[in-house]
C-alpha positions as CSV (number, residue, x, y, z in Angstrom):
1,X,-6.1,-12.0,1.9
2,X,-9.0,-12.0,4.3
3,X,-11.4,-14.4,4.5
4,X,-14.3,-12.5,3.3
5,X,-12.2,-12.5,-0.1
6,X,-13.0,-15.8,-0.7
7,X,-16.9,-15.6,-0.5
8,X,-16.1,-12.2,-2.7
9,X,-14.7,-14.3,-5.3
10,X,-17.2,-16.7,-5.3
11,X,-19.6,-14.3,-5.9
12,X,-18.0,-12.5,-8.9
13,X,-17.2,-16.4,-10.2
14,X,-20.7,-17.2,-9.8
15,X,-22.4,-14.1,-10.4
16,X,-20.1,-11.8,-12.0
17,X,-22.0,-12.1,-15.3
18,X,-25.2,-11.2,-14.0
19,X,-27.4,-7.1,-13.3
20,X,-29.2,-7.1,-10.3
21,X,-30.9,-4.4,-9.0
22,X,-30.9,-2.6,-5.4
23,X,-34.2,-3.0,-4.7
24,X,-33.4,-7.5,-5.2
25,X,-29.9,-6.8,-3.6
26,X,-32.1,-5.8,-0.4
27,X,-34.8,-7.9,-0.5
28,X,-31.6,-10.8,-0.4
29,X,-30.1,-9.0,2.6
30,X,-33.7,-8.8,4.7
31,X,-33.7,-12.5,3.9
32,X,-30.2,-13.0,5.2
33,X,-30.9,-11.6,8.4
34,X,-33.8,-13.2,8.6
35,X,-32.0,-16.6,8.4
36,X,-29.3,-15.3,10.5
37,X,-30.2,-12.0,13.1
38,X,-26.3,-12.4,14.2
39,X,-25.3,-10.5,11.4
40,X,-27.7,-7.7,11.6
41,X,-25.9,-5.2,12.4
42,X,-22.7,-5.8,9.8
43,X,-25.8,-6.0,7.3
44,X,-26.9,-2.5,8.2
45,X,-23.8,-1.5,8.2
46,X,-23.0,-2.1,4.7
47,X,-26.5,-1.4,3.5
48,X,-25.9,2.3,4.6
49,X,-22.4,2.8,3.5
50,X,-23.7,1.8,0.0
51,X,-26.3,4.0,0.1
52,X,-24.0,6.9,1.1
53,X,-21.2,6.0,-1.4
54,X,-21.8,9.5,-3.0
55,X,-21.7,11.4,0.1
56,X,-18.3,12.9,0.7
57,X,-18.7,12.7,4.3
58,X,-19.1,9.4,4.6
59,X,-16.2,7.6,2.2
């Protein structure tokens, strides 16, 4: 298990019931890295492999 699997099932525990949207998921991450530049880049990381799920290229 990695450690990131913990804060993973926190957030389905927590949250699993609820819709969000992309456009709140990314105002939540600007806040994050607001709070905490450190983790800019990982954030932009997964920001654009979301974005790209559908691209073939990028899986």
């Amino acid at each position: 298990m990695y450690f990131t699997d913990r804060g993973l099932e926190e957030l389905a525990f927590r949250r699993g019931g609820q819709e969000v949207s992309f456009e709140c998921l990314t105002e939540q991450m600007r806040t994050f890295v607001d709070l905490h530049p450190e983790f800019e880049t990982p954030v932009e990381r997964l920001a654009t492999w979301l974005a790209r799920l559908d691209d073939e290229d990028d899986a």
